[in-house]
Backbone as a chain_set.jsonl record, in Angstrom:
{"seq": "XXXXXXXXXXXXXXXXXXXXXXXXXXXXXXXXXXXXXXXXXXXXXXXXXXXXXXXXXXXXXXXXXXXXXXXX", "coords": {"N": [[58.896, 37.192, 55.42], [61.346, 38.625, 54.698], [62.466, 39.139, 57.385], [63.463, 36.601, 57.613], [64.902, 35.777, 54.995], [66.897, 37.744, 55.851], [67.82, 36.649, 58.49], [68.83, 34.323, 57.408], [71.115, 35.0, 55.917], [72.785, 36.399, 57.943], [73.624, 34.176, 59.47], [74.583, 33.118, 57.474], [77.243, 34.411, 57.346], [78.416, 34.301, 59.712], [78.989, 31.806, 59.314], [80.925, 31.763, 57.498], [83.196, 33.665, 58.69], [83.587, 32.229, 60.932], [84.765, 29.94, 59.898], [86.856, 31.26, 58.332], [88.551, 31.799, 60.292], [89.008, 29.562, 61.556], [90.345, 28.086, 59.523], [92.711, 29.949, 59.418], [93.748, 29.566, 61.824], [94.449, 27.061, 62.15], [96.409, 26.375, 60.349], [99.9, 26.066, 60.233], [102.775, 28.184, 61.846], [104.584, 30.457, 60.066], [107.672, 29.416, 58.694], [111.123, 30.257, 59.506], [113.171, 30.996, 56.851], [115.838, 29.238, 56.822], [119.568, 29.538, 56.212], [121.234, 26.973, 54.32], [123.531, 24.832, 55.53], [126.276, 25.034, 52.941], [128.459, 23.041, 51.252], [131.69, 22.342, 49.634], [132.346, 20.18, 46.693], [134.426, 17.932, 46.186], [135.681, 16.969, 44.171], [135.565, 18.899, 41.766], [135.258, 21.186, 43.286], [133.17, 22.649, 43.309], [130.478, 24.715, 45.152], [127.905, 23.621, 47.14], [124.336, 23.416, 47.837], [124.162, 21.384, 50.911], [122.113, 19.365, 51.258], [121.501, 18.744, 48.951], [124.062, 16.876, 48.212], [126.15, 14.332, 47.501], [127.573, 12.303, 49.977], [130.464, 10.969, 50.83], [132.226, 9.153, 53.165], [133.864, 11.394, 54.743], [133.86, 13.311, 52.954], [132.337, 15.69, 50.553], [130.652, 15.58, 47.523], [129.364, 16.378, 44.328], [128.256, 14.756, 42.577], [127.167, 11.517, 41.903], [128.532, 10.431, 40.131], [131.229, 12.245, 40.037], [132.013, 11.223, 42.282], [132.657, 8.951, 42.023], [134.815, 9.07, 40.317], [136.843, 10.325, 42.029], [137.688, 9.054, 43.783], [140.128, 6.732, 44.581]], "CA": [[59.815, 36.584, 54.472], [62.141, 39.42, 54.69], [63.293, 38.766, 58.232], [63.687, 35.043, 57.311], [65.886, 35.684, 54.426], [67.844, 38.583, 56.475], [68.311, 35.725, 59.394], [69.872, 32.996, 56.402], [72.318, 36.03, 55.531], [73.768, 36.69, 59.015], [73.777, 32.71, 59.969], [75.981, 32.629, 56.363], [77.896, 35.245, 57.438], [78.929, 33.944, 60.856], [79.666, 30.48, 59.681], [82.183, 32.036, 56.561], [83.893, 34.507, 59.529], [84.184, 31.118, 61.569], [85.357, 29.162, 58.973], [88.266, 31.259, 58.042], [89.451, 32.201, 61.659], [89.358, 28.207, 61.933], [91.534, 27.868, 58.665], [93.909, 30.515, 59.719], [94.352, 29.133, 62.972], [95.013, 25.509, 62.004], [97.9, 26.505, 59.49], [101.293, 26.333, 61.002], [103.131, 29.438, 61.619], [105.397, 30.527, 58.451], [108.317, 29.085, 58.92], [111.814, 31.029, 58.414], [113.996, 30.205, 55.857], [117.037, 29.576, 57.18], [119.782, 29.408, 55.273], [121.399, 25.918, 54.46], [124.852, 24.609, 55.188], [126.997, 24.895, 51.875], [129.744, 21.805, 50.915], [132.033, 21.876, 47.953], [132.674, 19.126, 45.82], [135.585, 17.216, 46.556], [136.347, 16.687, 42.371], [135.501, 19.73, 41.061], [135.17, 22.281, 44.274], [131.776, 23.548, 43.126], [129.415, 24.583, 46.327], [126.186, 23.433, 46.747], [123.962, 22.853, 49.288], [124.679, 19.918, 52.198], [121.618, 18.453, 51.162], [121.671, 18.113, 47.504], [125.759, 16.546, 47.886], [126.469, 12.929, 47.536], [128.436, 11.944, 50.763], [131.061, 9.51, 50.579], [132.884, 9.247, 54.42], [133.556, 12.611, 55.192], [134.259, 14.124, 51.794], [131.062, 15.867, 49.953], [130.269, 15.412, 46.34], [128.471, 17.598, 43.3], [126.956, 14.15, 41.955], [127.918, 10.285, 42.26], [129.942, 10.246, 38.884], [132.3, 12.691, 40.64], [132.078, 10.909, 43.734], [133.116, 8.018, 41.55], [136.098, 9.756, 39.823], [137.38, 11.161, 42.881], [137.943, 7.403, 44.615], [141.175, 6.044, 44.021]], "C": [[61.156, 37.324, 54.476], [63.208, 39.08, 55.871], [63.73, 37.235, 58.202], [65.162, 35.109, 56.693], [67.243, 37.075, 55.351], [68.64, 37.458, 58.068], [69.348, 35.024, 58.327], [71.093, 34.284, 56.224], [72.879, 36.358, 56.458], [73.918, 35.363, 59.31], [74.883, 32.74, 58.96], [76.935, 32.936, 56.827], [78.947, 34.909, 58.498], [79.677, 32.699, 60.642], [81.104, 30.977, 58.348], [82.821, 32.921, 57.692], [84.806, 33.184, 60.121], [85.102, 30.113, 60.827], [86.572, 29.714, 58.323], [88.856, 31.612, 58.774], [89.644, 30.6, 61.431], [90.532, 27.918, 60.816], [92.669, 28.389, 59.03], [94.89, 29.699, 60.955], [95.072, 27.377, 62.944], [96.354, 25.421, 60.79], [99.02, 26.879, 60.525], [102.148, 27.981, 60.762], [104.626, 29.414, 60.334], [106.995, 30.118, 59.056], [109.576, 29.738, 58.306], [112.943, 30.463, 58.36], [115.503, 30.465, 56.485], [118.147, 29.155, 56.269], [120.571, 27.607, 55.849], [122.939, 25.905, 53.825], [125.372, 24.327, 53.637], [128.122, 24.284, 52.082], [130.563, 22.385, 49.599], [132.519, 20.748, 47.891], [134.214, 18.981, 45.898], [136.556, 16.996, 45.272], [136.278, 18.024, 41.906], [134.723, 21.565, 41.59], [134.388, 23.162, 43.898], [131.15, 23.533, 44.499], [128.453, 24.344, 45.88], [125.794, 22.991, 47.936], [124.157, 21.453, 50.112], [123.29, 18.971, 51.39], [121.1, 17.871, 49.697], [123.041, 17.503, 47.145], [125.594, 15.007, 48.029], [127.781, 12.978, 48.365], [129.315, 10.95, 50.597], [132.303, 10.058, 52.063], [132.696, 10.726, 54.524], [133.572, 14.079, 54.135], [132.291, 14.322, 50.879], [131.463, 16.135, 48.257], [129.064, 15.667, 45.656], [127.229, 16.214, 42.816], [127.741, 12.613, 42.448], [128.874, 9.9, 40.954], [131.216, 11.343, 39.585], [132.973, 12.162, 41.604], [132.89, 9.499, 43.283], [134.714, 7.972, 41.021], [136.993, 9.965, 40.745], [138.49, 10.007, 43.352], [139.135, 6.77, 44.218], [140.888, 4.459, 43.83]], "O": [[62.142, 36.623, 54.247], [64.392, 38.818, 55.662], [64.518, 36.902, 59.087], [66.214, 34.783, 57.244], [68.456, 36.94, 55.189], [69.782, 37.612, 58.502], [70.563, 35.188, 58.436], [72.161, 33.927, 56.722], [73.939, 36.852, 56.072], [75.115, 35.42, 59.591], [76.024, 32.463, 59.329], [77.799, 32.066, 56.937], [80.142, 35.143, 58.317], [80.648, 32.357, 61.317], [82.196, 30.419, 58.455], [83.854, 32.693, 57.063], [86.013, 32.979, 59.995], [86.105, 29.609, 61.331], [87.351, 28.931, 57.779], [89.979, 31.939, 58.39], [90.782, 30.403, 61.004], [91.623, 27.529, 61.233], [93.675, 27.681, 59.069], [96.078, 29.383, 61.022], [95.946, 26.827, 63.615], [97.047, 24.433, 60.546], [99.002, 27.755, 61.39], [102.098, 28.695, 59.761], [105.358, 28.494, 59.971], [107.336, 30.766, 60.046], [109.613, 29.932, 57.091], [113.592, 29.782, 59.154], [116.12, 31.524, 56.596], [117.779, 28.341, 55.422], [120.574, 27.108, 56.974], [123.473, 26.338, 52.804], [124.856, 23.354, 53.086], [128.891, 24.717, 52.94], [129.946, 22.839, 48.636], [133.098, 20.221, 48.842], [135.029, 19.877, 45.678], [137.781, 16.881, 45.284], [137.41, 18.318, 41.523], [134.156, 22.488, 41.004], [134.645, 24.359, 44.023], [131.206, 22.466, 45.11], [127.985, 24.575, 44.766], [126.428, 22.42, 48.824], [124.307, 20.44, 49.429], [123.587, 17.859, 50.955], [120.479, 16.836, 49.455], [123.347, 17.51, 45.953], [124.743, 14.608, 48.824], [128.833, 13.441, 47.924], [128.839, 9.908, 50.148], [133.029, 11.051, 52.005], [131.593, 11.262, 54.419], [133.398, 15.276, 54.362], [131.415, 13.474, 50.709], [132.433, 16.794, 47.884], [127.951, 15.358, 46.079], [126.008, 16.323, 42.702], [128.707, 12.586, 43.211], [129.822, 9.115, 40.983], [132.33, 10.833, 39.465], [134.148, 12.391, 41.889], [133.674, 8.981, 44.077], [135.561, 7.109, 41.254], [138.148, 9.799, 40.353], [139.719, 10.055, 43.3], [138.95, 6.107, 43.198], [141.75, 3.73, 43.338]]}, "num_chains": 1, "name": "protein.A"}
């Protein structure tokens, strides 16, 4: 009975080892943060990142009420 239950405890053992080499390995590698082009605001020449700006042609904008203001 002894070597029975000492078998179930290395079989566990092997499949939790396997099971988190397999997790590790299937996660993408960490990805680094690069930094992100900064715009200012065309109305009120605040920066902020490129991809939080409301574009309008080539001019970047803080929000679309600025972007609105701006517009002759």
């Amino acid at each position: 009975m002894l070597k029975l239950l000492l078998l179930a405890v290395i079989f566990w053992l092997i499949y939790a080892i396997l099971k988190h080499y397999r997790n590790s390995v299937d996660q993408p590698p960490p990805s680094r943060n690069r930094p992100e082009d900064m715009v200012q605001c065309a109305h009120c020449q605040v920066h902020l990142p490129r991809s939080e700006s409301v574009k309008s042609g080539e001019l970047h904008y803080c929000s679309d009420a600025h972007r609105q203001q701006h517009q002759p």
